[in-house]
N, C-alpha and C positions, 0 to 999 in steps of 0.2 A: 903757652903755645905760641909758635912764631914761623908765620908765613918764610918759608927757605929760598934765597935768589938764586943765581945761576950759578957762583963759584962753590956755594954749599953743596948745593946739588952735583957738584961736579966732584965733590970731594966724599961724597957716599957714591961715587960709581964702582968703589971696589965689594960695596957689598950688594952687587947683584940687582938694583930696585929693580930694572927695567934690564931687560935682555932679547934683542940686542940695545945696547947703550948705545947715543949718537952721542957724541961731547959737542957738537953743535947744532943748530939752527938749520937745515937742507931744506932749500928750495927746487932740487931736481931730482929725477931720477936717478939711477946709476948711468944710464942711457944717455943721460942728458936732458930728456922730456922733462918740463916745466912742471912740479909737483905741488900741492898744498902743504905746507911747511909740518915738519916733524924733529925731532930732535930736541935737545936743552935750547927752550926758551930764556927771559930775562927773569919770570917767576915763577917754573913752571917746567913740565917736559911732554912737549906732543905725542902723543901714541898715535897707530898705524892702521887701518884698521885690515884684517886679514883678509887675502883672497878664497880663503880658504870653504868658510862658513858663512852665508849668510842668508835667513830665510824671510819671507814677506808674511803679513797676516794684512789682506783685503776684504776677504770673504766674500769675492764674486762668483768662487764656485758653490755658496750656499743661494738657495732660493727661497721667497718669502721667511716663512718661519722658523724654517732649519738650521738659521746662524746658531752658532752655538754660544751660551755665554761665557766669559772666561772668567774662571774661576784660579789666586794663587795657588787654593789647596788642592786643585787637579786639571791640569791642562788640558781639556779635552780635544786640542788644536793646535798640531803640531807648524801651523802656517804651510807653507811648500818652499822648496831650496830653488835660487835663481840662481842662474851660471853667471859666471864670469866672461865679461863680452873686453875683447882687446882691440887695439888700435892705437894710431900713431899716438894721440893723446892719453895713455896709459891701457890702464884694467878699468871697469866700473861694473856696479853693477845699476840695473835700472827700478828704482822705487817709484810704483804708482802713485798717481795720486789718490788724496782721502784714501793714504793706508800707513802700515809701520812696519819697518822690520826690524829683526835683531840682527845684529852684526860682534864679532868676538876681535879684542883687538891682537892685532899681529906679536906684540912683546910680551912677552911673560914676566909678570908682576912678582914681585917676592915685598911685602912692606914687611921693615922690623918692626920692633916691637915699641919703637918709641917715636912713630912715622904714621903722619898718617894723610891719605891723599880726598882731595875734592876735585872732582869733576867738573868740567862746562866743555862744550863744543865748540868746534871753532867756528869764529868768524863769517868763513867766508861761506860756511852753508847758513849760517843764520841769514849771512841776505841772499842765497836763493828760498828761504823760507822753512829750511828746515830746522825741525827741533829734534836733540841727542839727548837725553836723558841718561845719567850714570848715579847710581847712586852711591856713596863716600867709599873709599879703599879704605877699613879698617885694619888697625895695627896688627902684624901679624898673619894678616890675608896672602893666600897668595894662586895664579892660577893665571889665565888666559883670562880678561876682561867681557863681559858681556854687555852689547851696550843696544837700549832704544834708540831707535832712529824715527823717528816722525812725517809723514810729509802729506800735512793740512792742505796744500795747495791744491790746485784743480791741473796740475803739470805734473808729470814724471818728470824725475831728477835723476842727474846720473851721481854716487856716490862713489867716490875712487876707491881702490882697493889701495895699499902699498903707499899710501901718502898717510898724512895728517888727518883724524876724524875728530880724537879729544885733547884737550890739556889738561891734567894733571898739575893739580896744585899740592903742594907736600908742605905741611905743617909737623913742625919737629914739638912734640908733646914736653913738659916740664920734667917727664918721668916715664919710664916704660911701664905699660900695660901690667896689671895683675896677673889677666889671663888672656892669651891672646884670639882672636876668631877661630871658631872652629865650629861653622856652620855648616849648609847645605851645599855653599856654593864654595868652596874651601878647595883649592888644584884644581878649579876648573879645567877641562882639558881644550886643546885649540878646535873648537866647535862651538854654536849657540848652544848656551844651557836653558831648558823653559824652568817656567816658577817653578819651586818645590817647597815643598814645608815636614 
């Protein structure tokens, strides 16, 4: 298995990983507006994350003992959906603090079958304190991305929509897949998917 740099990467963009494909590194908007980088990194390729979908889980509308537990084998807690709030500095949405929400990314994933990606978040929310959580793209996956977002701190953050949320490390396997994924979460559609089993 062999972590893929940016020319490899550049030379599987005809088969679809990531759509839409940036073949570069964008530090702005279309606009112009100063963005969180997205596009073919040096090891790697940023995803976006969507305007589309994104729900918070605080549970401040639960009282004393009413919080519910969460359970993967049945989400009794669908969180609630935040809007999309605009301004000259882009889209965001606003993540409470000591809460998390899920966010789906903007591109649609297709991994072959001899492909396979690891997640981290970027940068620059790790130092305002937040943590992303993605768990691996396996070979053969393919869908809208679902992605944790965390924010431990005692501050709301604002999370961009249309910019950079994760990177995407792509490890090209010795061999294609026996069989390739074909789970729960398999076509994702461009919305949060909750747990299922």
């Amino acid at each position: 298995m062999s972590l893929l740099h940016d020319k490899e990467i550049q030379g599987l963009a005809e088969l679809d990983i990531f759509l839409p494909f940036m073949g570069e590194k964008r530090r702005s908007l279309d606009s112009g507006t100063k963005a969180i980088s997205y596009g073919l990194s040096q090891a790697g390729y940023d995803i976006r994350l969507s305007p589309n979908s994104f729900r918070v889980f605080d549970g401040k509308e639960f009282k004393g003992s009413r919080k519910p537990t969460f359970d993967p084998k049945m989400m009794p807690y669908a969180g609630y959906e935040v809007f999309l709030n605009h301004g000259p500095e882009g889209e965001w949405f606003i993540l409470p603090p000591h809460s998390f929400g899920l966010g789906v990314s903007l591109e649609l994933i297709s991994m072959p079958p001899f492909i396979m990606g690891l997640c981290d978040g970027k940068s620059t929310y790790a130092r305002c304190g937040i943590i992303i959580n993605v768990t691996p793209i396996e070979p053969g996956w393919a869908g809208h991305l679902t992605m944790h977002i965390a924010n431990p701190t005692a501050f709301p953050v604002r999370i961009y929509a249309n910019e950079g949320i994760v990177q995407v490390m792509l490890y090209q396997l010795n061999d294609s897949v026996e069989a390739a994924y074909s789970g729960h979460y398999q076509n994702q559609k461009a919305k949060v998917q909750l747990a299922a089993v």
